[in-house]
C-alpha positions in Angstrom: -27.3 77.1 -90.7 -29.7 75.1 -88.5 -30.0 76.7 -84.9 -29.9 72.9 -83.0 -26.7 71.8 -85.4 -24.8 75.2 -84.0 -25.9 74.7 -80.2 -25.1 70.9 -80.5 -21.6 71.4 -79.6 -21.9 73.8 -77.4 -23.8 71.5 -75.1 -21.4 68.8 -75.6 -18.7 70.9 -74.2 -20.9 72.1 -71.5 -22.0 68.6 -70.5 -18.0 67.2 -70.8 -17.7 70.2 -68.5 -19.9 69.3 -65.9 -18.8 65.9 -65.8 -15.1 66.9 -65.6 -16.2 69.0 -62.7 -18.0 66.3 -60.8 -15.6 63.6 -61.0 -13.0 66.1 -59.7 -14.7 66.4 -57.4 -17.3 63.8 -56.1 -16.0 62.2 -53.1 -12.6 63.7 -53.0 -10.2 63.4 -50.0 -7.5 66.3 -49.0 -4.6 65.2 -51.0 -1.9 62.8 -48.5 -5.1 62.4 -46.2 -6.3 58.7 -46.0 -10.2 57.8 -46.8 -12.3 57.3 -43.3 -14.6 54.4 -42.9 -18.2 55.0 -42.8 -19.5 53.3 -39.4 -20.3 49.9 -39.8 -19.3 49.7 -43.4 -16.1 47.9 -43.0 -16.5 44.2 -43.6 -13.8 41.7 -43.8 -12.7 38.1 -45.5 -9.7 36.6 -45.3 -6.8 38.7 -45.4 -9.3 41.0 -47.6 -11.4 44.2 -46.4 -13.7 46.7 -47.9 -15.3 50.0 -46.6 -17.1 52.6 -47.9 -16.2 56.1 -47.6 -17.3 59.5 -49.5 -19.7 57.7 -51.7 -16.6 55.4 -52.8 -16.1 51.7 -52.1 -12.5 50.6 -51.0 -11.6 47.3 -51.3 -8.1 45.3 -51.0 -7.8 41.4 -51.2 -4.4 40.1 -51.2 -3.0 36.6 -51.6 -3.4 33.7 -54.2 -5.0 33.8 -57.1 -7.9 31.9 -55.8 -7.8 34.0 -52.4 -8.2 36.9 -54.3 -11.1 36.1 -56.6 -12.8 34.4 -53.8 -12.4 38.0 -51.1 -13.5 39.5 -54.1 -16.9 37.7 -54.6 -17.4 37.7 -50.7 -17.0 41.3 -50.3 -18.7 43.2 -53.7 -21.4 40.4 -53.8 -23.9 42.8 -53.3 -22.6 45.2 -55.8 -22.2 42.4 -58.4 -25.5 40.9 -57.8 -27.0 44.4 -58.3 -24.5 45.1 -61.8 -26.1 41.6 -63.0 -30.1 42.9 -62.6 -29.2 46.3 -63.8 -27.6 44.5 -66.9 -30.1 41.7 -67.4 -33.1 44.8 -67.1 -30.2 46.8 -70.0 -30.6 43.8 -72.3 -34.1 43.3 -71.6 -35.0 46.3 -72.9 -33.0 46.9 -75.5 -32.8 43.5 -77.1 -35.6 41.3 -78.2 -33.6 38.1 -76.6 -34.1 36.9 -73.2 -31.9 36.4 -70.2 -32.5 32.3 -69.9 -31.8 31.8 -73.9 -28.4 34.3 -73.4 -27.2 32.1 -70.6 -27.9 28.9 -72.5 -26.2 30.2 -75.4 -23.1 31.1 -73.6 -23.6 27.4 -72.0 -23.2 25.9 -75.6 -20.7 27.8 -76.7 -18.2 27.4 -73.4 -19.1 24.0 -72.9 -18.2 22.7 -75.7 
């Protein structure tokens, strides 16, 4: 039998280890304890707030629907702006279509 086919699942399990381990562990708070703000990372809208503490952003919006999504846009704009590049540089790369014919695609079709 092939060496690389019999270690293949051995470093499966080893890597599915590791990241077990680190999610268990990455940013964790002592069970019952609340998460601490990092200084100046608590930002507010609304009746909405976010902070970031251990690596971890917290958010909580409350109210309407439209309060809600609207918190939600104020207060992970950054991270969503910074999804959107990280996607549009994903498709990029691995697709021979470009951003401005995806978007007006998706303008065709939910326009209609």
């Amino acid at each position: 039998m092939n060496t690389r086919k019999m270690l293949r699942p051995l470093a499966v399990a080893l890597i599915i280890c590791a990241l077990a381990h680190c999610i268990a562990s990455c940013g964790s708070t002592p069970q019952g304890e609340a998460a601490k703000p990092v200084a100046g990372s608590m930002k507010t809208e609304g009746k909405g707030y976010r902070f970031e503490s251990n690596g971890w952003i917290y958010l909580h919006i409350e109210g309407g629907p439209y309060e809600r999504g609207f918190q939600h846009g104020k207060l992970m704009a950054r991270e969503m702006e910074n999804m959107r590049k990280a996607l549009t540089h994903d498709y990029f790369i691995n697709s021979d279509l470009r951003w401005p014919h995806i978007v007006e695609a998706a303008d065709q079709v939910l326009t209609r």
